[in-house]
C-alpha positions as CSV (number, residue, x, y, z in Angstrom):
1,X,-7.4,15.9,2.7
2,X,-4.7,13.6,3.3
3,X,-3.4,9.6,4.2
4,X,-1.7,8.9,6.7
5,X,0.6,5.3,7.6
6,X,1.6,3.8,10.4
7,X,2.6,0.4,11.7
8,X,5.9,-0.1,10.0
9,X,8.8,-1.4,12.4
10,X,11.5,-4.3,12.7
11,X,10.3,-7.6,12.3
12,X,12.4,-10.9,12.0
13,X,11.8,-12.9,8.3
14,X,9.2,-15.3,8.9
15,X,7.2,-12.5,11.1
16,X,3.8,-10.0,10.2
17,X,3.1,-6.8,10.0
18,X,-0.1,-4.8,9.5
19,X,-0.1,-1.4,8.3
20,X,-3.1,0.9,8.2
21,X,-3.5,3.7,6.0
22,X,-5.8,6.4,7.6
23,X,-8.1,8.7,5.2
24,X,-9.0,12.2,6.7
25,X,-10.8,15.6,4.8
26,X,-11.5,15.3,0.6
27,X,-9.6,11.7,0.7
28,X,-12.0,9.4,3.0
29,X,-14.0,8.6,-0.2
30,X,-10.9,7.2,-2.5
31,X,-11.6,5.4,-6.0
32,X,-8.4,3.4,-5.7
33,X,-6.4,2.6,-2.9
34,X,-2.2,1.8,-3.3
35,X,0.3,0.5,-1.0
36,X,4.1,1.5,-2.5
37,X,7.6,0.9,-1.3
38,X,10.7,1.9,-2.3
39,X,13.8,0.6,-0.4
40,X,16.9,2.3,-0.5
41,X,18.3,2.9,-4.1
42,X,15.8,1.7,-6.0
43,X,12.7,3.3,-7.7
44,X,9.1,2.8,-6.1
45,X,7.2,-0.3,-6.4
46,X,3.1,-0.6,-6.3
47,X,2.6,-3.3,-4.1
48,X,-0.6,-3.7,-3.8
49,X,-4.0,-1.4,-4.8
50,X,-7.7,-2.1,-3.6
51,X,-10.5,-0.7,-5.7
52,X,-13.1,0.8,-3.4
53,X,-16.0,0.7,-5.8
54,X,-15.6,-3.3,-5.5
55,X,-12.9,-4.2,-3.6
56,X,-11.2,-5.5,-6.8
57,X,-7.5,-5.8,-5.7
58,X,-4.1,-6.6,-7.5
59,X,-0.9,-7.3,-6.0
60,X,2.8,-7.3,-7.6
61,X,4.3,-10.9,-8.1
62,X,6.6,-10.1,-5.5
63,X,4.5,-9.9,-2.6
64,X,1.1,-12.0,-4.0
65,X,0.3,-14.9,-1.9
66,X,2.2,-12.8,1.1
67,X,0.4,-9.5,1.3
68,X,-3.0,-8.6,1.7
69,X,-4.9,-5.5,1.2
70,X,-8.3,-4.9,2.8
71,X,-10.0,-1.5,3.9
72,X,-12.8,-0.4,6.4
73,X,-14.9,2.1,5.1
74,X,-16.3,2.9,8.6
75,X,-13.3,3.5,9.8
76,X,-11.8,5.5,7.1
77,X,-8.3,2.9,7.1
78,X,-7.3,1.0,4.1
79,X,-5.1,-2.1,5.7
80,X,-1.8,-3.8,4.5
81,X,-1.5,-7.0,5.8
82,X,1.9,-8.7,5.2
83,X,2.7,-12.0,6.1
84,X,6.2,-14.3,5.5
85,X,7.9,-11.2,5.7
86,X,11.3,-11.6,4.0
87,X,14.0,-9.1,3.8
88,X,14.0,-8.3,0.4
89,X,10.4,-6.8,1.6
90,X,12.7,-4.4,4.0
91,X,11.4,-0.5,2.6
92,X,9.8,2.6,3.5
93,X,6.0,2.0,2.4
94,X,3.9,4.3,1.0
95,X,-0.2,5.0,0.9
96,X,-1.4,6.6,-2.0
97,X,-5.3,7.3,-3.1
98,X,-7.0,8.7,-5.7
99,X,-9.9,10.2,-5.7
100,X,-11.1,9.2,-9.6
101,X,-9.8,7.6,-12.6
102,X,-9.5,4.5,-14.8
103,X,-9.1,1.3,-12.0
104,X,-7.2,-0.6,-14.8
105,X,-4.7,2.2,-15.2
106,X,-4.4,3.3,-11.4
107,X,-3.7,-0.7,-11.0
108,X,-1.0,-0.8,-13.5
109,X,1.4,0.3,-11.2
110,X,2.2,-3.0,-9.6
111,X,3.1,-3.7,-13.0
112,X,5.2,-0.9,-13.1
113,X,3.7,1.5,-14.4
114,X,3.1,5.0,-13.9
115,X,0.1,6.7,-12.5
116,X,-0.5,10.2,-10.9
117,X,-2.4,9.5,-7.4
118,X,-3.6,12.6,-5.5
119,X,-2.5,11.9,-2.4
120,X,0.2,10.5,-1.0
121,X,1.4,9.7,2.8
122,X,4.6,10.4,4.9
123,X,5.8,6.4,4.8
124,X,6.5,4.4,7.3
125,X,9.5,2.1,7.9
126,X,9.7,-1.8,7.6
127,X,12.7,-3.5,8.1
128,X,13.1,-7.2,7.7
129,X,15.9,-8.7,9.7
130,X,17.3,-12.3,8.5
């Protein structure tokens, strides 16, 4: 199985962005969904994770109010929808999924904590021009 992003690109501050994550093989039934980014020089950030069970969802303080994560069972794709786009949001971004787990730990990461997710996608480029 794997997840694969796309949608990343230039966008001026202001601007949107919408970036799906598509679920193929053992990972189109995920427990917890993550967006990451980690922008050049600095360690990876959980932006955003969606709990497939029951779509519970929890965003970092950076991004809340800004980003949105959804997901479409039907057509395998978790979304990452980011509005206001600034360019401190300018970073390669990440899907993650795990297939099982505690929610409350798998969700710590936009906290800053660490969790082991099972799969992991190639990234995909935003860049935020000013």
């Amino acid at each position: 199985g794997q997840v694969m992003e796309s949608g990343g690109g230039l966008v001026q501050a202001g601007g949107f962005l919408r970036l799906p994550c598509v679920a193929s093989g053992s990972a189109v039934t995920p427990f917890v969904i993550t967006w990451f980014r980690q922008a050049p020089g600095k360690e990876p950030e959980g932006v955003a994770c969606i709990n497939s069970d029951d779509d519970a969802t929890v965003y970092a303080d950076s991004v809340k109010g800004r980003f949105t994560i959804s997901r479409d069972n039907a057509k395998n794709t978790a979304y990452l929808q980011m509005n206001d786009l600034k360019p401190e949001d300018t970073a390669v971004y990440y899907c993650a999924a795990t297939l099982r787990g505690s929610w409350s730990l798998a969700a710590s990461v936009v906290q800053g904590h660490k969790y082991e997710y099972d799969y992991w996608g190639q990234g995909t480029q935003v860049t935020v021009s000013s």
